[in-house]
C-alpha positions as CSV (number, residue, x, y, z in Angstrom):
1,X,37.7,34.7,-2.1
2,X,38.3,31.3,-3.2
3,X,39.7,30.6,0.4
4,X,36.5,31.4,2.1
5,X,34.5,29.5,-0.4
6,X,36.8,26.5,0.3
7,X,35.7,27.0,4.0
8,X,32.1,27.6,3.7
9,X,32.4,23.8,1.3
10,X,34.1,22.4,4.0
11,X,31.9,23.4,6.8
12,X,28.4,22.7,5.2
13,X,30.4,18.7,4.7
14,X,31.1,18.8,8.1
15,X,27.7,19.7,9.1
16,X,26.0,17.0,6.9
17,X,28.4,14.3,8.2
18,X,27.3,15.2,11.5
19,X,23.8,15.7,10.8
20,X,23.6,11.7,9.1
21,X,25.8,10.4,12.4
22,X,23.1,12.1,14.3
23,X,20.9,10.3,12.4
24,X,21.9,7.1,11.9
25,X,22.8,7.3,16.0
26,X,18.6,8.1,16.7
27,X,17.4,5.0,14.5
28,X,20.3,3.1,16.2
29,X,18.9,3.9,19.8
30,X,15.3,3.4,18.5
31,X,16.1,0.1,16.9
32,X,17.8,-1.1,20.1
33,X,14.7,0.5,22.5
34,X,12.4,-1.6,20.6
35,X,13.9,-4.5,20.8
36,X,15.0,-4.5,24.4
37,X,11.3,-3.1,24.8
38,X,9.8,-6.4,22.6
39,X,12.1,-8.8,24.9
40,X,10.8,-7.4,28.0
41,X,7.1,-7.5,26.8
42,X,7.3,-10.8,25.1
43,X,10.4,-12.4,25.7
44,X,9.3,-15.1,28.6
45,X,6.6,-16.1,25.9
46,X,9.1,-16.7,23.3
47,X,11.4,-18.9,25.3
48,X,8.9,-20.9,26.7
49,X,8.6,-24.1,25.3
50,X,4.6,-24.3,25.7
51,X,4.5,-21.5,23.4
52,X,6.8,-23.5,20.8
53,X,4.5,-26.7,21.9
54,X,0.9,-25.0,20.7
55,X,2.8,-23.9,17.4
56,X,3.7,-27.3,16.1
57,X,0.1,-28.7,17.2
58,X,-2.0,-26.0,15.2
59,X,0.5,-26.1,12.4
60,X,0.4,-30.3,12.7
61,X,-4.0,-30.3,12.8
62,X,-3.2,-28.5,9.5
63,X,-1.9,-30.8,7.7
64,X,-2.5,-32.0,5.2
65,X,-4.5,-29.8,3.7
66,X,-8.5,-30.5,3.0
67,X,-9.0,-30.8,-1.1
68,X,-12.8,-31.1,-0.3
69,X,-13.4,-26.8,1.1
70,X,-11.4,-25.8,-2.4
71,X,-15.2,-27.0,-4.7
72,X,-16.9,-24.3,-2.8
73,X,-14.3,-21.1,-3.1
74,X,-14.9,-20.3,-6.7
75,X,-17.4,-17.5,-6.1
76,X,-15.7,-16.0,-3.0
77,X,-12.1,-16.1,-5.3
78,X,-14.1,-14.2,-7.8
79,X,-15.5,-11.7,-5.3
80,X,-11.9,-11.0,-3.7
81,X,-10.4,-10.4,-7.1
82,X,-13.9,-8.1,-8.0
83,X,-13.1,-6.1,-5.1
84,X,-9.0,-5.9,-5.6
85,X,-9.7,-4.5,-9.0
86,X,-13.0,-2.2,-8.1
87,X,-10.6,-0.8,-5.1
88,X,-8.2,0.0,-7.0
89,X,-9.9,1.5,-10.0
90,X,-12.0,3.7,-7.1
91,X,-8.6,4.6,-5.6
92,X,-6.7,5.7,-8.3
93,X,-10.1,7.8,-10.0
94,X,-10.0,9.8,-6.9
95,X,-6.1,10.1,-6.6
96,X,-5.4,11.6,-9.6
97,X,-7.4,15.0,-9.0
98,X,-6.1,14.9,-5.6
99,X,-2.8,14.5,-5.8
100,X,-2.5,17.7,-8.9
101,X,-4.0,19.4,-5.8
102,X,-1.5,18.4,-3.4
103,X,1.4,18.6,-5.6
104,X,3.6,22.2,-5.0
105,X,4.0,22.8,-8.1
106,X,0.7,22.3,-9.9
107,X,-1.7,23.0,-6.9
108,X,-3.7,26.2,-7.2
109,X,-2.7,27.8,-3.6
110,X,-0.2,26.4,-1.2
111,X,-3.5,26.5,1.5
112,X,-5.0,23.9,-1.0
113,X,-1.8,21.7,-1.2
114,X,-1.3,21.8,3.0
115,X,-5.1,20.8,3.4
116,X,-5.1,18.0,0.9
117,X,-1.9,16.2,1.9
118,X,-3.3,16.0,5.8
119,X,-6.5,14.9,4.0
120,X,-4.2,11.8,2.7
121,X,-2.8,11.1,5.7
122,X,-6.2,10.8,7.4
123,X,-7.2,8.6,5.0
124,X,-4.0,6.2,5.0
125,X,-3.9,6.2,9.0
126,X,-6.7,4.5,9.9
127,X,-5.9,0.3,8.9
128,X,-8.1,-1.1,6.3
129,X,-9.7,-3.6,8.6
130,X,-11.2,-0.9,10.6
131,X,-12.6,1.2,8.4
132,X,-14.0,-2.2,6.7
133,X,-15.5,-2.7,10.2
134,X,-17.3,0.4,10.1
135,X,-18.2,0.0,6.1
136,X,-19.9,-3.5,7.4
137,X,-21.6,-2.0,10.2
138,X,-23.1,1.0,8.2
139,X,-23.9,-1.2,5.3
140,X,-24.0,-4.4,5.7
141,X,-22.3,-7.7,5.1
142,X,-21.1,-8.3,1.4
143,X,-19.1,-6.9,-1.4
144,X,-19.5,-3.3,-1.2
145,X,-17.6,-2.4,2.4
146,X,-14.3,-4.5,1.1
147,X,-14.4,-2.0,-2.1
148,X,-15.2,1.4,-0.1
149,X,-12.7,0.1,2.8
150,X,-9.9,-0.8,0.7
151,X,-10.9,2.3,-1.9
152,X,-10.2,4.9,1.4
153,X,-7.0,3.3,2.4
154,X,-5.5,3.2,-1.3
155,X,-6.6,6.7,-2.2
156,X,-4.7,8.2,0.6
157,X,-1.6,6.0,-0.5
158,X,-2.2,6.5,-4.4
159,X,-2.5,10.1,-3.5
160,X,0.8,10.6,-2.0
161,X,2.5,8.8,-4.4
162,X,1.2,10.5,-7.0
163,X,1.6,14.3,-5.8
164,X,4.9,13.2,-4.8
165,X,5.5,12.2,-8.7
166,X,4.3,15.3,-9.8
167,X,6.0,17.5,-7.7
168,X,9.7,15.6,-8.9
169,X,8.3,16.3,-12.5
170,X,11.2,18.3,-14.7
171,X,10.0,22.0,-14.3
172,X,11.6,22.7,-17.6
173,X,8.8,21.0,-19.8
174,X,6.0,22.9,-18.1
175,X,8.0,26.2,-18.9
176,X,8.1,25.3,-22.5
177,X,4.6,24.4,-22.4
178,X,3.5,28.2,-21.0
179,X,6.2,29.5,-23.3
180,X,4.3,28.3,-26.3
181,X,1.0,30.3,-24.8
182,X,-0.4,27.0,-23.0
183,X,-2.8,27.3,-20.4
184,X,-2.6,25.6,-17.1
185,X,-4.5,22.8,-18.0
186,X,-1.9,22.5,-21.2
187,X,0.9,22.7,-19.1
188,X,-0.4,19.5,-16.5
189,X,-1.7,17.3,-19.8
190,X,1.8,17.9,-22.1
191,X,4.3,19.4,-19.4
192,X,3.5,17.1,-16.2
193,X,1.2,13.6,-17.3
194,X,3.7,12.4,-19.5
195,X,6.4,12.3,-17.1
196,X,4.4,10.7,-14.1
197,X,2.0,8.2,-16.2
198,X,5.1,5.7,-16.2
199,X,5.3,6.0,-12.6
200,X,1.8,6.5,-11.8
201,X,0.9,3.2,-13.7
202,X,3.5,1.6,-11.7
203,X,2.3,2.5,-8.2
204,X,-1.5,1.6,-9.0
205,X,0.1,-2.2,-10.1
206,X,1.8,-2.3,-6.8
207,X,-1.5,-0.9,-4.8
208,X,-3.9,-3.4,-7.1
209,X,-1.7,-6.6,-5.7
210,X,-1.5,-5.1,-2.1
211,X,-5.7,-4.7,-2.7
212,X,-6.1,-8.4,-3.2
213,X,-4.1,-9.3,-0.3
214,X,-6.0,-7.0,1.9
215,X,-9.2,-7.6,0.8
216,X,-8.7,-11.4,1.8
217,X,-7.8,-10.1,5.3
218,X,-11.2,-7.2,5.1
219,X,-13.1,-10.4,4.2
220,X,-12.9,-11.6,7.7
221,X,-14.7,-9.4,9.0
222,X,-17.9,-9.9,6.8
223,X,-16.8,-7.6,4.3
224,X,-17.0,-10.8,1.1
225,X,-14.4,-12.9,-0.9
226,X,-12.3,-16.0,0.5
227,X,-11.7,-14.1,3.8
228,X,-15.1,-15.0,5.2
229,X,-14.5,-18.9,4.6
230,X,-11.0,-18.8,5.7
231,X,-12.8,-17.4,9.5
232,X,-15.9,-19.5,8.9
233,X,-13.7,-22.8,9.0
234,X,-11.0,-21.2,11.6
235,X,-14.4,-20.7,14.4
236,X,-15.3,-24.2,13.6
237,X,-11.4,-25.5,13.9
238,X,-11.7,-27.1,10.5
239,X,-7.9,-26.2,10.2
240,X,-7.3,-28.5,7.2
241,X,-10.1,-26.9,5.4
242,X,-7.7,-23.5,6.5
243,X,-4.7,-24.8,5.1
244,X,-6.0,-25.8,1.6
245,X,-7.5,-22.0,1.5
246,X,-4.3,-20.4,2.2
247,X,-2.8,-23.1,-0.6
248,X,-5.4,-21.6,-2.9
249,X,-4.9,-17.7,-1.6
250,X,-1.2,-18.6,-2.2
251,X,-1.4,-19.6,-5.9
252,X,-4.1,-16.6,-6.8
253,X,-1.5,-14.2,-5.1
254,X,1.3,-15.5,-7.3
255,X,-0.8,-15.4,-10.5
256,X,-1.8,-11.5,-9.6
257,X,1.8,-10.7,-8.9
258,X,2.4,-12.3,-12.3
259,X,0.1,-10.8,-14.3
260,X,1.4,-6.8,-12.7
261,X,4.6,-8.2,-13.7
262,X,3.1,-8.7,-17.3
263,X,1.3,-5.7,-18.0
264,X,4.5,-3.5,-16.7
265,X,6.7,-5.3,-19.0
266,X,4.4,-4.9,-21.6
267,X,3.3,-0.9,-21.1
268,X,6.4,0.7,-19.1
269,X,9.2,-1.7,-21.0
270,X,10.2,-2.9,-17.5
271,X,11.3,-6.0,-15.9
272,X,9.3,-7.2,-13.7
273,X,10.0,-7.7,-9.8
């Protein structure tokens, strides 16, 4: 008996060694197709040395940077960060119910689960610049299409990371829970939330600084913040005036990145990145 369990261990090893050489021998092959595919695509432009000529010129009108476009970016700073933190907030209200649907183990039927989790994919498929230019032609230039393009994107993300949180949740609390008599609802607020809050606060940190880095690039396309300037000097080649904006974008992503760093420290009793 113990001989044919010996066996049967040393088979299913030999099948997973196999299956990861398999593996690792597809994303070898697809590593190398895409390169050889990139250098046959793009490799004359790389070599050339006009390409490397244009480079140093636009990077040379650059500098050095403008002082005189930073006076005017304090309300566009203010309307990126308003729409970083509105995205998010947005995002994570409308991942949370979500994601308990999509979870396996707290949705109500596995139909509900299958339907939600392709509705998360549609929503993180599409890039956020294009669905901020469709926000901006359905509603205009301004504030609001950043928030409801960046809010679409990050609730399909937030979503999925949440629902997968859930579903790695320790079954063994939520069968306490209904041991004790607790209801469903009892068994997600005592048995699941406390596990997943840590993480879920965590990925919502992470999303809120990717948020203010998007939203400068949504702003380019009309939809508000420091984006907008950054194109409106770029079309009139005031590339000084572009340089001293990415200097400022720079510094305000390092302060955010800071401050997520902060408040995860601070609530999770984590170090931050």
């Amino acid at each position: 008996m113990s001989l044919t369990g010996s066996a049967s261990r040393d088979t299913t090893r030999r099948a997973a060694a196999t299956g990861r050489s398999l593996l690792i021998t597809a994303v070898g092959l697809l590593v190398a197709a895409s390169a050889a595919y990139t250098w046959w695509a793009g490799g004359a432009a790389l070599t050339s040395g006009k390409s490397l000529r244009n480079f140093v010129e636009i990077v040379g009108e650059m500098l050095p940077p403008d002082p005189k476009a930073i006076p005017r970016l304090g309300r566009p700073l203010i309307e990126t960060v308003v729409m970083s933190v509105m995205a998010t907030t947005v995002s994570a209200l409308a991942g949370i119910p979500l994601a308990f649907l999509a979870a396996r183990t707290t949705t109500p039927h596995p139909a509900v689960s299958l339907a939600i989790k392709g509705l998360l994919n549609a929503l993180r498929t599409i890039p956020e610049l294009i669905v901020a230019i469709l926000f901006v032609a359905s509603v205009g230039f301004g504030l609001l299409p950043g928030i409801l393009a960046l809010a679409v994107c990050s609730t399909g993300m937030l979503g999925k990371f949440y629902a997968e949180a859930i579903e790695k949740a320790d079954a063994g609390m939520a069968e306490a829970v209904l041991s004790c008599g607790g209801s469903r609802f009892h068994v997600i607020v005592f048995g699941v939330v406390p596990q997943v809050l840590a993480h879920a606060v965590d990925y919502t940190l992470y999303r809120w600084e990717h948020n203010f880095r998007a939203s400068t690039v949504v702003g380019m396309v009309g939809a508000g913040g420091i984006g907008f300037e950054i194109v409106a000097a770029l079309r009139l080649m005031q590339y000084r005036e572009v340089s001293a904006m990415l200097l400022v974008v720079f510094v305000i992503v390092q302060l955010v990145d800071g401050f997520g760093g902060l408040i995860r420290t601070r609530l999770l009793g984590t170090e931050a990145a």
